[in-house]
N, C-alpha and C positions, 0 to 999 in steps of 0.2 A: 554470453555470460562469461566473466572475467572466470581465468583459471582459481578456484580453492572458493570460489564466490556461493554461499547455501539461498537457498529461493525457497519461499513459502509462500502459498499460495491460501487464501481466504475466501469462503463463499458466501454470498449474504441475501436474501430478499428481501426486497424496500418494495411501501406500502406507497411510497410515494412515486409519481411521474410513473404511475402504471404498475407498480410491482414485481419489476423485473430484476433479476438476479445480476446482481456485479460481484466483478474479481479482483480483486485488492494483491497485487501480487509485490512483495519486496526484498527484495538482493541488495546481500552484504555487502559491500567491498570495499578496500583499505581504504581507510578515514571516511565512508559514508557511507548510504543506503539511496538504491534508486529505486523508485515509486512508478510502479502503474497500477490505474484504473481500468476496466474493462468491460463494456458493458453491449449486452447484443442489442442491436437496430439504434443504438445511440452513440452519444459521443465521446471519446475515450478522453484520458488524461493521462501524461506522464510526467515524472520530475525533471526539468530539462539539465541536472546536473545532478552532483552528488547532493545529500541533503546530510545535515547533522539530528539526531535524535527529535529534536527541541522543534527542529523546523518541517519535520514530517506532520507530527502533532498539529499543528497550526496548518499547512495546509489540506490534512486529509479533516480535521474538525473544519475547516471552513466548507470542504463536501459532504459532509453531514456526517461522519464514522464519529463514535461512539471513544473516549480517550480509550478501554479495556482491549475495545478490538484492536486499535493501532498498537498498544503497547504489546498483548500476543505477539503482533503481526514481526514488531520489531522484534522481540525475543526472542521468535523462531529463529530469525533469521542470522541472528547474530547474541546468541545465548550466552557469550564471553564476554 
């Protein structure tokens, strides 16, 4: 994690693909946010770069999150 970088972490259970708990995990850092998914006995996901607000949204709604939880998720992490 970049030095001054805040991390928040998300937990969630889905009813779907078995009901298992994933971690939405997302760190600030200057001009972006990077994006991981995490999920036990399946297949994870991260942002292969920094991402802008606008394009988290868009890829974490194409995995099914909800726009309220990504926006929390975003605020935590970057509240300014």
């Amino acid at each position: 994690m970049a030095t001054g970088a805040t991390s928040r972490s998300c937990f969630l259970a889905r009813r779907t693909g078995g009901g298992r708990p994933v971690s939405l995990d997302v760190v600030y850092e200057a001009g972006g946010n990077r994006v991981s998914l995490g999920r036990p006995h399946a297949e994870s996901w991260y942002s292969p770069r920094l991402l802008t607000a606008t394009e988290v949204l868009e890829e974490l709604s194409k995995r099914g999150w909800c726009s309220t939880e990504i926006t929390d998720a975003l605020y935590a992490a970057n509240p300014d």
